[in-house]
ZALO-926016 format. One record per atom (N, C-alpha, C, O): chain; atom name; z, x, y; residue number from 0. Coordinates in nm, 3 decimals. Layout:
N
TORBA:A:CA:Z:X:Y:NUM
...
//
This chain:
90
TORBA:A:N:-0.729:-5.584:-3.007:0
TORBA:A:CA:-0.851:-5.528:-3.063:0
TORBA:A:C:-0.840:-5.377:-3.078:0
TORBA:A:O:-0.897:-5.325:-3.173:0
TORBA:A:N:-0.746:-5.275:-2.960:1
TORBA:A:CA:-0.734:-5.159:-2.963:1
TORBA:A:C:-0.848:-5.125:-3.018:1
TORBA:A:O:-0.946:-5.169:-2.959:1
TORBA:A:N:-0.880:-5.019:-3.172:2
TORBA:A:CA:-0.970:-4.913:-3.176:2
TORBA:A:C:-1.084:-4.990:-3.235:2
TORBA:A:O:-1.180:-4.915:-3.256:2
TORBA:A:N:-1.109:-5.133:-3.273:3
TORBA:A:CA:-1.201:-5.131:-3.327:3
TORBA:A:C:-1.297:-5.217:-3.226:3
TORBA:A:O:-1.407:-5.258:-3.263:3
TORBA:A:N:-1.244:-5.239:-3.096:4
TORBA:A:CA:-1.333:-5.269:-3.005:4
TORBA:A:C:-1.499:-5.183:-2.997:4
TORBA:A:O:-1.607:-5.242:-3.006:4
TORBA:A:N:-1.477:-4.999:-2.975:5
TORBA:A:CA:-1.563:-4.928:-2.945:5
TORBA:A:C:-1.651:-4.954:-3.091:5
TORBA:A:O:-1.772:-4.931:-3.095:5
TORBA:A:N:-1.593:-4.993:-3.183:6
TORBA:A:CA:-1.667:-5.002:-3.335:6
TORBA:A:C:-1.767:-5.143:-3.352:6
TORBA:A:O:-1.870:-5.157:-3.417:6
TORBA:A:N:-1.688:-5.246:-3.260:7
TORBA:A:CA:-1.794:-5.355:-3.246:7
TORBA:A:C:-1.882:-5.347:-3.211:7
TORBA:A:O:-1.982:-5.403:-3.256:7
TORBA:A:N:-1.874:-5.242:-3.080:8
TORBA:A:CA:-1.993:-5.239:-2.960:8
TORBA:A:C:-2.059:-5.127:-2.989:8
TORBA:A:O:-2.146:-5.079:-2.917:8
TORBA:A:N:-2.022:-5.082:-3.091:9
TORBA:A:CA:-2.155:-4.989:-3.132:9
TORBA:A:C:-2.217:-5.037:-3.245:9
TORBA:A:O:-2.338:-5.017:-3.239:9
TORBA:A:N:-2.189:-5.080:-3.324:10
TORBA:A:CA:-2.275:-5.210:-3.399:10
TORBA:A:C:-2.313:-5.284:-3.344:10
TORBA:A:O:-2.413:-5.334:-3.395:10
TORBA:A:N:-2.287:-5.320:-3.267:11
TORBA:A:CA:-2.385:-5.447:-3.182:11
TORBA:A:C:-2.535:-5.385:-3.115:11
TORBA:A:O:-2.644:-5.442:-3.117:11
TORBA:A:N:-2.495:-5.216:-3.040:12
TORBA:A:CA:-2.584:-5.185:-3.032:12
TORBA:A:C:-2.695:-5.113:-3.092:12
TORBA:A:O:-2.800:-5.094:-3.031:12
TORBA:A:N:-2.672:-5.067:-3.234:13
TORBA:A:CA:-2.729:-5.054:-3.320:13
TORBA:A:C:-2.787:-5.144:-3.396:13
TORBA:A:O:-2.888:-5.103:-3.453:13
TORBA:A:N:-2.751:-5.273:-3.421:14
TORBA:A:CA:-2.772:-5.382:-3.444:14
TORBA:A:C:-2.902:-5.447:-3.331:14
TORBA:A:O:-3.012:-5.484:-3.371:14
TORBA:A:N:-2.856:-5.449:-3.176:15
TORBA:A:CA:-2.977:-5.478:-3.129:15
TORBA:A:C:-3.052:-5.388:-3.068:15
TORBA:A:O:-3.051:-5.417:-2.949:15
TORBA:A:N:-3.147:-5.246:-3.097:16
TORBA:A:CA:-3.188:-5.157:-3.116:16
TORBA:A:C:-3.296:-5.168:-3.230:16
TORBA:A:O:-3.414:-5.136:-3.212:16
TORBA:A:N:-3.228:-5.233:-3.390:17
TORBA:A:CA:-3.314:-5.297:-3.442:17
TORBA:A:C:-3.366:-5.398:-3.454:17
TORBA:A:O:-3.459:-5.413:-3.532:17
TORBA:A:N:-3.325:-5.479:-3.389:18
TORBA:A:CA:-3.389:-5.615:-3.342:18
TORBA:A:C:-3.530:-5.589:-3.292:18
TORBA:A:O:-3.639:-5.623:-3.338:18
TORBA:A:N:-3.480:-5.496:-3.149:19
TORBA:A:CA:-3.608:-5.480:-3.018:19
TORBA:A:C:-3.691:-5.404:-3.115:19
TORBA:A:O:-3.811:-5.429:-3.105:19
TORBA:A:N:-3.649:-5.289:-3.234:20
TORBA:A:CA:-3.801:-5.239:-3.303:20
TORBA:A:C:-3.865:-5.314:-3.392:20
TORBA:A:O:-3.962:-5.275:-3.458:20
TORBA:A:N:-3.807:-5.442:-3.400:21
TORBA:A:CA:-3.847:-5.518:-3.509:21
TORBA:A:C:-3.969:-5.623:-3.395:21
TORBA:A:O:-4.092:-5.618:-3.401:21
TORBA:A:N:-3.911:-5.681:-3.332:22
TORBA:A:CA:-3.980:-5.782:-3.218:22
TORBA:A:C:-4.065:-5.696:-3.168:22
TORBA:A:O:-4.136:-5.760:-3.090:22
TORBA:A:N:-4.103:-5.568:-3.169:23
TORBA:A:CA:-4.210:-5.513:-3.100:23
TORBA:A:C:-4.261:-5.491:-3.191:23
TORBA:A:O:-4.337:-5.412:-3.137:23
TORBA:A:N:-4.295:-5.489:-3.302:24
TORBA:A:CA:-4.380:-5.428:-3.441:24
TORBA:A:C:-4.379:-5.287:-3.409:24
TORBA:A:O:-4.490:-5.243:-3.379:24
TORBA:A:N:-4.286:-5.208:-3.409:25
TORBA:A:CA:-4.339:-5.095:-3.400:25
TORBA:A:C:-4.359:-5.012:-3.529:25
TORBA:A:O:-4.311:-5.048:-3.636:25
TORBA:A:N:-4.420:-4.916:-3.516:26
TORBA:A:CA:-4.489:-4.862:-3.655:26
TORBA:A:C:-4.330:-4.730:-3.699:26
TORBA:A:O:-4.212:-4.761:-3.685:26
TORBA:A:N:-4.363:-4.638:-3.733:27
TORBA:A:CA:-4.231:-4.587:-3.849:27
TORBA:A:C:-4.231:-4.499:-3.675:27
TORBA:A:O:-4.151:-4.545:-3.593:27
TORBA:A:N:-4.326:-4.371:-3.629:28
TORBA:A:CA:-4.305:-4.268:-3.563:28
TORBA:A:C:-4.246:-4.352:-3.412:28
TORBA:A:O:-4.155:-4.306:-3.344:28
TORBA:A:N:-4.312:-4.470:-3.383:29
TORBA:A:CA:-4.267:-4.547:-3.266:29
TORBA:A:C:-4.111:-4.542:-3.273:29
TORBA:A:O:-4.043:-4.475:-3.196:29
TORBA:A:N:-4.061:-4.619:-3.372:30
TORBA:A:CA:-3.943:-4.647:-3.409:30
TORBA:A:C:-3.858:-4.552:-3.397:30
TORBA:A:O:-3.756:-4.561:-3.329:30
TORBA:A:N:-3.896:-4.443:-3.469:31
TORBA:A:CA:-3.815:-4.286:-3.416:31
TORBA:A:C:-3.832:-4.242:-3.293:31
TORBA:A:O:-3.757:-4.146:-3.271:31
TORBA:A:N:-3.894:-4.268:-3.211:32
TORBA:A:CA:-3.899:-4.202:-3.070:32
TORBA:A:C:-3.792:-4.298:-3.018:32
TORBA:A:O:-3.678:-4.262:-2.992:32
TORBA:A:N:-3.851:-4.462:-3.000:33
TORBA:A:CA:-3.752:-4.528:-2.954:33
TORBA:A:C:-3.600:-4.496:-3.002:33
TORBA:A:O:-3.531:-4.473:-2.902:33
TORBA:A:N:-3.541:-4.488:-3.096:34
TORBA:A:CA:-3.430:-4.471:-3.165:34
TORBA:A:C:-3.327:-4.311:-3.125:34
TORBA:A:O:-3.210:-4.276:-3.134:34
TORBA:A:N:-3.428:-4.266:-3.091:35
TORBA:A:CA:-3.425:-4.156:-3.058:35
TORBA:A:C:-3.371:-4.111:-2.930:35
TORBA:A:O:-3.274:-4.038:-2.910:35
TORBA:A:N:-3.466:-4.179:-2.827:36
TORBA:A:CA:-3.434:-4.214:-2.676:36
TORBA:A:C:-3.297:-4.324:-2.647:36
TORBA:A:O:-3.209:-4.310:-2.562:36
TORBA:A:N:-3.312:-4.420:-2.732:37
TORBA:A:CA:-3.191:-4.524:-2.715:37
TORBA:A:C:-3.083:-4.394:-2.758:37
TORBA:A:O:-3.027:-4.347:-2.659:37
TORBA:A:N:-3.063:-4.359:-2.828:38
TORBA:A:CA:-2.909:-4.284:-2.878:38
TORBA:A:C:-2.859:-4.155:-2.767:38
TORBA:A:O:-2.751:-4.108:-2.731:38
TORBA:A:N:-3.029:-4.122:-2.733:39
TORBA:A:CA:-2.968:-4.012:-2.604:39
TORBA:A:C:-2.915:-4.049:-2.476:39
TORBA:A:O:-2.846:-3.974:-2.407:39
TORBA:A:N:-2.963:-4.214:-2.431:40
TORBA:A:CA:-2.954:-4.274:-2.353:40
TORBA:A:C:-2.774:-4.352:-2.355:40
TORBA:A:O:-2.686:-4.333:-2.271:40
TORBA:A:N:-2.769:-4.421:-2.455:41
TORBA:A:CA:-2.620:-4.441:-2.528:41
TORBA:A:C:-2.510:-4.325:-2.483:41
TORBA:A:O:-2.404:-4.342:-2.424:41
TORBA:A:N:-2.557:-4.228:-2.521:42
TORBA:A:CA:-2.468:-4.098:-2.521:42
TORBA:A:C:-2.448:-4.052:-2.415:42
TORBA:A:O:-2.345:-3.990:-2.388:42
TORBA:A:N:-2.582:-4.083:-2.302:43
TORBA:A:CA:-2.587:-3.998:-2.191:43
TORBA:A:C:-2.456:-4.117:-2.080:43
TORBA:A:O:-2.366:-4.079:-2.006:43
TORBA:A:N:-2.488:-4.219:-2.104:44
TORBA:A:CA:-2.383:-4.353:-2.066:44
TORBA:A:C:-2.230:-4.330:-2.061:44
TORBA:A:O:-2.152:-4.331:-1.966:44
TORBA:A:N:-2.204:-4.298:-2.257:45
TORBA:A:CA:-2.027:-4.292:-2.270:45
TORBA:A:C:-2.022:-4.158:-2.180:45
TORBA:A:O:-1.929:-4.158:-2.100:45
TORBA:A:N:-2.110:-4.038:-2.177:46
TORBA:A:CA:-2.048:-3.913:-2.174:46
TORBA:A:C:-1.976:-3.942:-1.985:46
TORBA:A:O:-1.866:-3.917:-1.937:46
TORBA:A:N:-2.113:-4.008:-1.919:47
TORBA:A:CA:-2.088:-4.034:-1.750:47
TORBA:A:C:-1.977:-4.100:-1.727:47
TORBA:A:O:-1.896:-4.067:-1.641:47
TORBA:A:N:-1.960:-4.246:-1.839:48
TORBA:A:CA:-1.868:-4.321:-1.778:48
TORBA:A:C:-1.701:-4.227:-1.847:48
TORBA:A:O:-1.601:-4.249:-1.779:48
TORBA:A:N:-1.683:-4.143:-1.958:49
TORBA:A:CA:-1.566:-4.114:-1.998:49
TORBA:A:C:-1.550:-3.993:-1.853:49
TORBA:A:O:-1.442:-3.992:-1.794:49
TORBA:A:N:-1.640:-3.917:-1.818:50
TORBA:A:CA:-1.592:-3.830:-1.699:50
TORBA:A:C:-1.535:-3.935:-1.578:50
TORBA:A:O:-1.432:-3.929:-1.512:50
TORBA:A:N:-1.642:-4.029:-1.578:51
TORBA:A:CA:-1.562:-4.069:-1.444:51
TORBA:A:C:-1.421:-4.163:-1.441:51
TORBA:A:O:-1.344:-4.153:-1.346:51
TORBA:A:N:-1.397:-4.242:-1.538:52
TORBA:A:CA:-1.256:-4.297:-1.600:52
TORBA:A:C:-1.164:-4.155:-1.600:52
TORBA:A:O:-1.061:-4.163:-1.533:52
TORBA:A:N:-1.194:-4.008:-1.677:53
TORBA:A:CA:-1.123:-3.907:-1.629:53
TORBA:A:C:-1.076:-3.896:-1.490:53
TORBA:A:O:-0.956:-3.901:-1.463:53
TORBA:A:N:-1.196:-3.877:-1.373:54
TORBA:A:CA:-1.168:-3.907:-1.257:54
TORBA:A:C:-1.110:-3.970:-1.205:54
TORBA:A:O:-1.050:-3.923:-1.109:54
TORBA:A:N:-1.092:-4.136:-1.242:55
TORBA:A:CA:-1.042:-4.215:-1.156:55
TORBA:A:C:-0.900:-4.191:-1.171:55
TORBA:A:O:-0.834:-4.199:-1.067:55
TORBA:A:N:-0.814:-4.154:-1.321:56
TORBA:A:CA:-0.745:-4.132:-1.354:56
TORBA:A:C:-0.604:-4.029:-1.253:56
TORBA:A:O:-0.482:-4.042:-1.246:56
TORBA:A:N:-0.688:-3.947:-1.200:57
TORBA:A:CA:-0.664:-3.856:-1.076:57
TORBA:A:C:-0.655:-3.913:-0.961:57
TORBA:A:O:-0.559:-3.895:-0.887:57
TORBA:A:N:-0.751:-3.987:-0.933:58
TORBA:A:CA:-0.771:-4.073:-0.806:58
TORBA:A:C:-0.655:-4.150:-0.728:58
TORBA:A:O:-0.584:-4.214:-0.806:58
TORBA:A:N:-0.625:-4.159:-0.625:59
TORBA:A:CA:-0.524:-4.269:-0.583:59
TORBA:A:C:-0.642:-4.422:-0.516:59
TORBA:A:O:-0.712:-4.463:-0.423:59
TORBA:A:N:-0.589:-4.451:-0.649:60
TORBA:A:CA:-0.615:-4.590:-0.691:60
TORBA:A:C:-0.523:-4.696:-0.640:60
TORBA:A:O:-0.403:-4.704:-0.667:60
TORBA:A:N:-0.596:-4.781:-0.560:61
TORBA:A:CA:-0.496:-4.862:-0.527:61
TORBA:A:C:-0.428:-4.973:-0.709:61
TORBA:A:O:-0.483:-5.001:-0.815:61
TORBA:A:N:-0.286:-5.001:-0.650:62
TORBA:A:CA:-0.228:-5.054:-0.815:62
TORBA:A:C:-0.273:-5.216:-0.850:62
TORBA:A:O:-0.244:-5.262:-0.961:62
TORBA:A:N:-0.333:-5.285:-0.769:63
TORBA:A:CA:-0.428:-5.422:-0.773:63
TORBA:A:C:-0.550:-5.360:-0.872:63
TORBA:A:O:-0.584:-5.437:-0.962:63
TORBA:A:N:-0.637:-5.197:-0.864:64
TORBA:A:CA:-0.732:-5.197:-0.910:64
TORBA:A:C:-0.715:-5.091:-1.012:64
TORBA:A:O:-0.806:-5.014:-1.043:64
TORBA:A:N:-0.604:-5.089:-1.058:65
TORBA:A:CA:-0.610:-4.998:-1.156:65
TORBA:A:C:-0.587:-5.096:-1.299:65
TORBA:A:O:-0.560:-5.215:-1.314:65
TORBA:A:N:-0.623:-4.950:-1.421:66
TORBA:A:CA:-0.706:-5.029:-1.534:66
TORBA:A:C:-0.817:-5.060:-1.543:66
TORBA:A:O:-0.907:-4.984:-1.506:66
TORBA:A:N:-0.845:-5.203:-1.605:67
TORBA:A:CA:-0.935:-5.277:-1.605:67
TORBA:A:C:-1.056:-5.292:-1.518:67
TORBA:A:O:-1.175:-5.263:-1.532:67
TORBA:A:N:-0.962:-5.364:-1.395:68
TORBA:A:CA:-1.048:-5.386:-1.268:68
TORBA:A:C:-1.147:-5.271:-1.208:68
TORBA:A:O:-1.256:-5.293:-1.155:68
TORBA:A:N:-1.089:-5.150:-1.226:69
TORBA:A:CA:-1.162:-5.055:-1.187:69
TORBA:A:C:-1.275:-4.992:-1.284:69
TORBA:A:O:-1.374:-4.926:-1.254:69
TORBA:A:N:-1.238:-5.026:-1.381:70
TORBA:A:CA:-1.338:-4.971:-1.551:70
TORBA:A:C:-1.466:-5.091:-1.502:70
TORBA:A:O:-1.581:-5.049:-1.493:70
TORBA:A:N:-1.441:-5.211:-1.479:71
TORBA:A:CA:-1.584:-5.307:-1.462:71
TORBA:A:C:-1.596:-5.257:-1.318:71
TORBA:A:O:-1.706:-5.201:-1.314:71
TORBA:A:N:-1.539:-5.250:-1.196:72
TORBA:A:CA:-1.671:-5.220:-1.096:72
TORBA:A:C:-1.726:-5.079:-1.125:72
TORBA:A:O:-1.817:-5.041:-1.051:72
TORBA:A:N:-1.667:-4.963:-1.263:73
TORBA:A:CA:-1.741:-4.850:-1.239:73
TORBA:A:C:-1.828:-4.889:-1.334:73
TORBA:A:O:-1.927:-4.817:-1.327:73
TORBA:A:N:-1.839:-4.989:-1.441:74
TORBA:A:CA:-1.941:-5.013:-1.544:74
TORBA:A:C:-2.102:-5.067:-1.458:74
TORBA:A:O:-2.220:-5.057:-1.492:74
TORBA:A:N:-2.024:-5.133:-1.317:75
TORBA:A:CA:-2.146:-5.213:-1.244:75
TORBA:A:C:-2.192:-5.135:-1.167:75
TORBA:A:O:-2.311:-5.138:-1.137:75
TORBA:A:N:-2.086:-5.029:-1.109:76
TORBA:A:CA:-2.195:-4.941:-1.007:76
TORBA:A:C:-2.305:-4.860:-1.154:76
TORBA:A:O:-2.421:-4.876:-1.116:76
TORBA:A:N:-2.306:-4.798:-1.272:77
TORBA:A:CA:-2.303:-4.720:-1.350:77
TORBA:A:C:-2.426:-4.842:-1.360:77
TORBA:A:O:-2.542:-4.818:-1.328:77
TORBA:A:N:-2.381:-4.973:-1.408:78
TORBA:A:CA:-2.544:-5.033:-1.453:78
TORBA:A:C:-2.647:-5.002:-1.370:78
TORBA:A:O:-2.752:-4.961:-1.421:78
TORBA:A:N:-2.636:-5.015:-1.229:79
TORBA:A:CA:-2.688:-5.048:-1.121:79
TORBA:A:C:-2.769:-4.922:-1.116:79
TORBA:A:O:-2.888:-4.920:-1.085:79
TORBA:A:N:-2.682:-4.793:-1.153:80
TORBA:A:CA:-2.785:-4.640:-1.113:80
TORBA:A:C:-2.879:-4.658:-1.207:80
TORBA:A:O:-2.997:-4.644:-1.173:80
TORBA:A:N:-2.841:-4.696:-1.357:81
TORBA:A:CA:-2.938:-4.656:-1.420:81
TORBA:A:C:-3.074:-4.784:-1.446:81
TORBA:A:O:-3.166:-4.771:-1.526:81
TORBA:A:N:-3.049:-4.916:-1.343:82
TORBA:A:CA:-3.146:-4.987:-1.285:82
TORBA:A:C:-3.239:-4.947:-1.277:82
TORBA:A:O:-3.345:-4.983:-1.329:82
TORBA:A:N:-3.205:-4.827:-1.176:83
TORBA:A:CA:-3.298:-4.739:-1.098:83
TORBA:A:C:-3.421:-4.666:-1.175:83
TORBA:A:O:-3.539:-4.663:-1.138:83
TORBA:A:N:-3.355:-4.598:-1.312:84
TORBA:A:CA:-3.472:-4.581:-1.399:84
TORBA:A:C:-3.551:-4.645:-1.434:84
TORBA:A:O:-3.665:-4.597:-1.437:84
TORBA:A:N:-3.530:-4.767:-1.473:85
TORBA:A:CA:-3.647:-4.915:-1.437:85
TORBA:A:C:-3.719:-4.945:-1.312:85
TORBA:A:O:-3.775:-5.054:-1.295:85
TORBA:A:N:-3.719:-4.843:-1.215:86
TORBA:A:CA:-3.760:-4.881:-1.082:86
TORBA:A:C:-3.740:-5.008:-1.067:86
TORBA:A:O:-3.848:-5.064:-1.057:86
TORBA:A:N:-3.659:-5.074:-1.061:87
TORBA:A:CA:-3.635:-5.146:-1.018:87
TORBA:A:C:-3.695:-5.289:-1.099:87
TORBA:A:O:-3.692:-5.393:-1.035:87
TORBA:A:N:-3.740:-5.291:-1.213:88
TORBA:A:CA:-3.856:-5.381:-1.250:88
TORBA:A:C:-3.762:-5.509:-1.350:88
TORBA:A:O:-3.758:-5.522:-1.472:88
TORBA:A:N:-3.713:-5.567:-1.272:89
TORBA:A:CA:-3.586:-5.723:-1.365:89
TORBA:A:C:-3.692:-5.810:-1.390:89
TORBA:A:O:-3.671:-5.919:-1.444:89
//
């Protein structure tokens, strides 16, 4: 898949972005706030997780958890903080 992986998954999330403004009826200015907040939120995501993949990079990593293995438990601790902005509400 190499480079066009990051190209799927940002169509997908642009793709469902308009879904959720569509299923909520939101009106034109709604839509721009939401759209607005999703992309800063998006951005604020790659910018955390590309520093800390920088980091781990440095890190002595054990060689069982390097790569992959280590990119999903930092994607899960990374979901998990920003849970938190939901107070908690699943």
């Amino acid at each position: 898949l190499g480079v066009y992986l990051p190209l799927i998954t940002t169509n997908c999330a642009v793709l469902g972005l308009a879904i959720l403004n569509i299923q909520n009826e939101f009106n034109l200015m709604e839509t721009i706030v939401n759209s607005l907040g999703a992309a800063i939120g998006f951005t604020l995501a790659i910018v955390l997780f590309a520093g800390i993949r920088e980091r781990l990079e440095l890190a002595d990593v054990p060689e069982s958890l390097k790569g992959f293995p280590i990119a999903l438990i930092t994607a899960g601790l990374m979901s998990i903080a920003f849970l938190g902005f939901s107070s908690l509400s699943i």
